[in-house]
N, C-alpha and C positions, 0 to 999 in steps of 0.2 A: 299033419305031416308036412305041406308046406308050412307051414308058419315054420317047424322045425327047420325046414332046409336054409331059411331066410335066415333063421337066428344064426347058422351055423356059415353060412356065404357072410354076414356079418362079421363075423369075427374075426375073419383075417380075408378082409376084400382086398383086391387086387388095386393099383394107384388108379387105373381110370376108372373101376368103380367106387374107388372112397371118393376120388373130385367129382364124379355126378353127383351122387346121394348127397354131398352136401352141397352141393351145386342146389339139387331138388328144393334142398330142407330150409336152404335162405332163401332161395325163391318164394316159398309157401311163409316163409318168417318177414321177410320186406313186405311181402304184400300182408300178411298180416300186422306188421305197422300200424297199417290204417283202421284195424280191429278198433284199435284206441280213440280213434278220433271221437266218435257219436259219444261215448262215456265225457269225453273232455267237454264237448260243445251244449250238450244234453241241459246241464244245469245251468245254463247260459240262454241257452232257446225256452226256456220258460223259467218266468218270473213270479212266482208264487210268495205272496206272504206267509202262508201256512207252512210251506216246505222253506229251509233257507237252503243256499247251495251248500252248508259244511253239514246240512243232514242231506240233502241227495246222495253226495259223495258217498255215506256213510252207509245209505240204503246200497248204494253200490259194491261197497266194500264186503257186506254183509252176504249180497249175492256171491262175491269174489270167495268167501269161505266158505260156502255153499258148494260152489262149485270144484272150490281146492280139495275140500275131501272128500266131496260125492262122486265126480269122473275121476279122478286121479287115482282114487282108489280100484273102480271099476276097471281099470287101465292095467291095475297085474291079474284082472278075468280074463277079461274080454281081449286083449290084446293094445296099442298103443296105438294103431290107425281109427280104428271104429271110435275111441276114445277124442281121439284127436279130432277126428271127422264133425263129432258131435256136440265138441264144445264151439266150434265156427259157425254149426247149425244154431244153436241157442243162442248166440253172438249177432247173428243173423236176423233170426225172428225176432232179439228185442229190439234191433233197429229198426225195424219194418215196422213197430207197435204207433210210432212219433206219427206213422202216415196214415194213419188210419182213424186215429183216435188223440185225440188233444186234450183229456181229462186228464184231472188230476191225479185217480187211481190206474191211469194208464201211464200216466207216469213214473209213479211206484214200480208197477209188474217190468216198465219197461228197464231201467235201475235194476232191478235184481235179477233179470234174465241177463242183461247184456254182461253186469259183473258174475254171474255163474257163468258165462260162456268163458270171460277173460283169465279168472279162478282158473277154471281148469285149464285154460290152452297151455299156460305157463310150466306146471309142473308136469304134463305128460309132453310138451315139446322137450322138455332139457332130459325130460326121462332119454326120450327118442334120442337126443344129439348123445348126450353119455355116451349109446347103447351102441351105435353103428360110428364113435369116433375110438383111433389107438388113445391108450393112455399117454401115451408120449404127448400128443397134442389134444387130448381132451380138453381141456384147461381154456387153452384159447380158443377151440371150435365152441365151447360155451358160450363165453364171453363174449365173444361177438355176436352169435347170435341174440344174447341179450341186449347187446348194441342196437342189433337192425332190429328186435322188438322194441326198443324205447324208442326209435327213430321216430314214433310214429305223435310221441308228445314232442319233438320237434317242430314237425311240420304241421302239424294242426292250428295251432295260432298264426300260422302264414297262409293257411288255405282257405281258414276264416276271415281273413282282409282281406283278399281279393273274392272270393266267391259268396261269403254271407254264409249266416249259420244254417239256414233253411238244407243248402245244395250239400251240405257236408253228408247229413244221412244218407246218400245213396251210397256214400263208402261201405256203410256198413253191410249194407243190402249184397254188394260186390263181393263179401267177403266169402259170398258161397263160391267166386271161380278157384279161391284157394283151395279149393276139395281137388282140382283136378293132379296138379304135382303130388299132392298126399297120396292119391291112387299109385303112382308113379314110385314112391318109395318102396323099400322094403320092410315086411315088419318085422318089427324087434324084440316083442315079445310073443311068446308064444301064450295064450290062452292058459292060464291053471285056477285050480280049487285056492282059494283065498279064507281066511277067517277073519278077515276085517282090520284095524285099526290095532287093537289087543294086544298082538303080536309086538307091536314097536314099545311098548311099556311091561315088556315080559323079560326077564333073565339077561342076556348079556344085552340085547336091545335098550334094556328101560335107560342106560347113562347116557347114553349116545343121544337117544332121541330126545332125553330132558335138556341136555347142552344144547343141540343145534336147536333146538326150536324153542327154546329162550334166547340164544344169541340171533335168529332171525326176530323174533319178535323185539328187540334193541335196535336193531338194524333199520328193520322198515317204522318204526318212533319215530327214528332219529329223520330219515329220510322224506317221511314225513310230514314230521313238526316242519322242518323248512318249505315243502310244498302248499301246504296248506295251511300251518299255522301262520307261519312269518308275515306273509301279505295281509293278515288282518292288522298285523303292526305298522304297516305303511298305510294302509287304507284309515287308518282311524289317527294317523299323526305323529304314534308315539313314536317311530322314527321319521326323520324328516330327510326326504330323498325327491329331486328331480321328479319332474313329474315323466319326463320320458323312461325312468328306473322306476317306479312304480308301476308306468301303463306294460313293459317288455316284462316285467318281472318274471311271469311263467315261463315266458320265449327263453328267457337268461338261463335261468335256472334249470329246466330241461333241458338245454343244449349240454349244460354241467352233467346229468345225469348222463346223457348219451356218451359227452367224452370220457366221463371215469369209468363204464363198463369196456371202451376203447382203450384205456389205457392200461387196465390188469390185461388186455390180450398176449400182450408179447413178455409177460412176467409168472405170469401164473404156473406156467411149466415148467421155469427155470427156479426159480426162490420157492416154491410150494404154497400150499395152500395156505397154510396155519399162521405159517410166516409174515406172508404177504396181506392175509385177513389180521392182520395185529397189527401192524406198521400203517396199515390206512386206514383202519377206526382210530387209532391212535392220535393219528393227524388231522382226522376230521375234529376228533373229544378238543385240542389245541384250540383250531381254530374256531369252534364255537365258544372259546373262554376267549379270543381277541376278537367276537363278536358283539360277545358283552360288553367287553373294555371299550369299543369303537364304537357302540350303535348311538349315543352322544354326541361326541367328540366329533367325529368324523360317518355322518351316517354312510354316506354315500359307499366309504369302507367298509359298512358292517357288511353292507348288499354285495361286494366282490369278496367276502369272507364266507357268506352264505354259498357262496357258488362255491368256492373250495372244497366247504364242508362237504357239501352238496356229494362234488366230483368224487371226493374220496369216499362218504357213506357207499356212494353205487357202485365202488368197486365192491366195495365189502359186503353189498347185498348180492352181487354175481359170486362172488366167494362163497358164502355161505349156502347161495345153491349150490354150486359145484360140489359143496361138499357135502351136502345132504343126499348129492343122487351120489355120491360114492362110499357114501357109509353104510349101503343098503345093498344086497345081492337084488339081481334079476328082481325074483319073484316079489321080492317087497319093495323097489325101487320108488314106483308110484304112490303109494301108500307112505312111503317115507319122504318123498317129497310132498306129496300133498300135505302131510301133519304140519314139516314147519313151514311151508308157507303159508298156512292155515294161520298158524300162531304170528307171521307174520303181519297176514291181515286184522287181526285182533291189534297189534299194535301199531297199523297204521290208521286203525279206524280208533282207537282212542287216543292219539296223539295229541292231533288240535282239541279236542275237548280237555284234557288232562293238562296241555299247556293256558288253556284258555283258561278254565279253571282255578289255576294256580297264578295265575295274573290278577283276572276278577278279585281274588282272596285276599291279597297279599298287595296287589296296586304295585308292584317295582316289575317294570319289563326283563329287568336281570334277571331275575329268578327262572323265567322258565328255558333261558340257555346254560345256568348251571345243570339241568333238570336234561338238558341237551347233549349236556359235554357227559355227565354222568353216563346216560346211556351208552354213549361213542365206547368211555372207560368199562364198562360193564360189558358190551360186545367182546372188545378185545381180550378181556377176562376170561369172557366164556370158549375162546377160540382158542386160547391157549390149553384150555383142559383136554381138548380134541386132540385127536389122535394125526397124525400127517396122513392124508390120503392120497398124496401124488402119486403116480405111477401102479393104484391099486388097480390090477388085471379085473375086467369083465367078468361077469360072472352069471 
């Protein structure tokens, strides 16, 4: 019965309590920021030849899908705090694993607990922003909070220069005080009888759900392949850049991802969803084809072309959330978000292998930014077939 009165104060809160609740919700989102860090620095703090970092990342990523549609489903049970609660605690415990134990298979557990903690915090947080934001500014209460979540690949390569990789794990450790504002919210779902996943591949569900969660899987490739794949193209020569654009490269290109989730904020609710996800896959698919033409000629340009790309994929992966938690009522919301960013981690966990691959094969670095720009066009393809979900009422 309360969860019910919550859902129902929800829905049409008052202006001081819609500015606390999100007041709350970016407070628990900023400091979750720092979630991110110990994943970034993790494959840096040990140097294994048996594991390389683009498989840590992977074991990460793995957990990350684990966690996308194991809590995030549990999340239209059990409710959206306990949900939430528990993917910080998993988050948590894997970062405590580094302190205890320095093996190599504690290395592994530690990789797929911390990416199931980050898995799920993702789609049950934007469940929550949806759930307790008007439609009129949904769009940008997302967005942003996507913002102050990537904030946290920002600052982690600056916290690591000054403090060393060692001191960075007690962030994660900290990340239990963000339980305390989640107390503080209200929750947004109420507890119901669930049948699983089934449901999004059933009757009018199954189109919807095969669109968005192919166009999320394009999306996070695309996003991707530049994170991860790219810098093995500077690191091994085939492009030739400054070595101070090689050493910043992650710093670069994250600050790119923060800005482009900053930049759909003041757009998304005016031009719509559909619109605005086609216009900047659009421009990213461009600029990865005058990255190809550039990475030659002018490398230093391909590297300020990657960040574009960059900037505009990450609006387009904030879009494609947005519109996954609003193609789904209440009771299926989590569940429908967890699927496609489920499929999103499948394609950001084979991206660098499938680019790398396709290099290895083939020897021409071109190839795998046509294989780039592709994807960008193929997103925007699949966003077109979607339906406009602006302004679709809570439910």
């Amino acid at each position: 019965m309360e969860n019910s009165k919550n859902v129902q104060r929800l829905a049409k809160p008052s202006k001081t309590d819609w500015f606390k609740e999100i007041y709350l919700f970016y407070t628990q989102l900023a400091a979750g920021s720092l979630l991110i860090i110990p994943a970034i620095v993790l494959p840096l703090y040990y140097k294994s030849n048996i594991l390389t970092e683009e498989y840590m990342f992977f074991l990460e990523f793995l957990g990350m899908l684990a966690g996308s549609l194991w809590i995030s489903g549990a999340s239209d049970r059990i409710g959206r705090k306990p949900a939430l609660a528990l993917s910080i605690a998993l988050y948590s415990a894997g970062s405590f694993i580094p302190f205890i134990d320095r093996s190599f298979y504690a290395l592994i557990l530690s990789m797929l607990i911390m990416g199931s903690g980050i898995g799920a915090n993702v789609p049950v947080a934007n469940a929550m922003m949806n759930e307790f934001s008007e439609p009129s500014v949904r769009g940008t209460v997302m967005s942003i909070g996507n913002a102050i979540f990537n904030f946290g690949f920002v600052v982690a390569p600056i916290l690591i220069f000054f403090f060393g990789v060692k001191f960075i794990f007690i962030f994660g450790i900290l990340q239990l005080i963000t339980l305390a504002p989640i107390l503080r919210i209200p929750e947004t779902k109420k507890p119901s009888h669930s049948s699983g996943f089934r449901d999004l591949y059933r009757g009018e569900h199954l189109k919807k759900t095969l669109v968005i969660s192919f166009a999320t899987f394009f999306v996070f490739f695309v996003v991707y392949g530049i994170v991860d794949w790219f810098p093995t193209l500077l690191s091994r020569g085939l492009v030739k850049v400054p070595a101070i654009l090689q050493k910043d490269y992650i710093l670069i290109t994250n600050f790119g991802a923060f800005l482009g989730a900053l930049f759909i904020a003041p757009l998304v609710d005016r031009t719509g969803r559909r619109t605005l996800g086609i216009a900047v896959s659009s421009v990213a698919g461009i600029t990865e084809v005058l990255t190809l033409l550039f990475s030659r000629i002018i490398p230093a340009l391909a590297v300020a072309l990657t960040f574009v790309s960059l900037f505009f994929m990450e609006g387009s992966l904030a879009i494609v959330t947005i519109m996954a938690s609003e193609l789904y009522d209440n009771d299926m919301r989590g569940r429908g978000l967890g699927n496609s960013l489920a499929w999103g981690r499948i394609g950001g966990m084979t991206s660098p292998l499938v680019l790398g691959s396709v290099l290895e094969i083939f020897q021409n670095p071109s190839l795998p930014f046509i294989v780039l720009g592709l994807s960008s066009v193929c997103a925007a393809a699949l966003l077109h077939i979607l339906p406009e979900t602006m302004q679709i009422k809570k439910l």
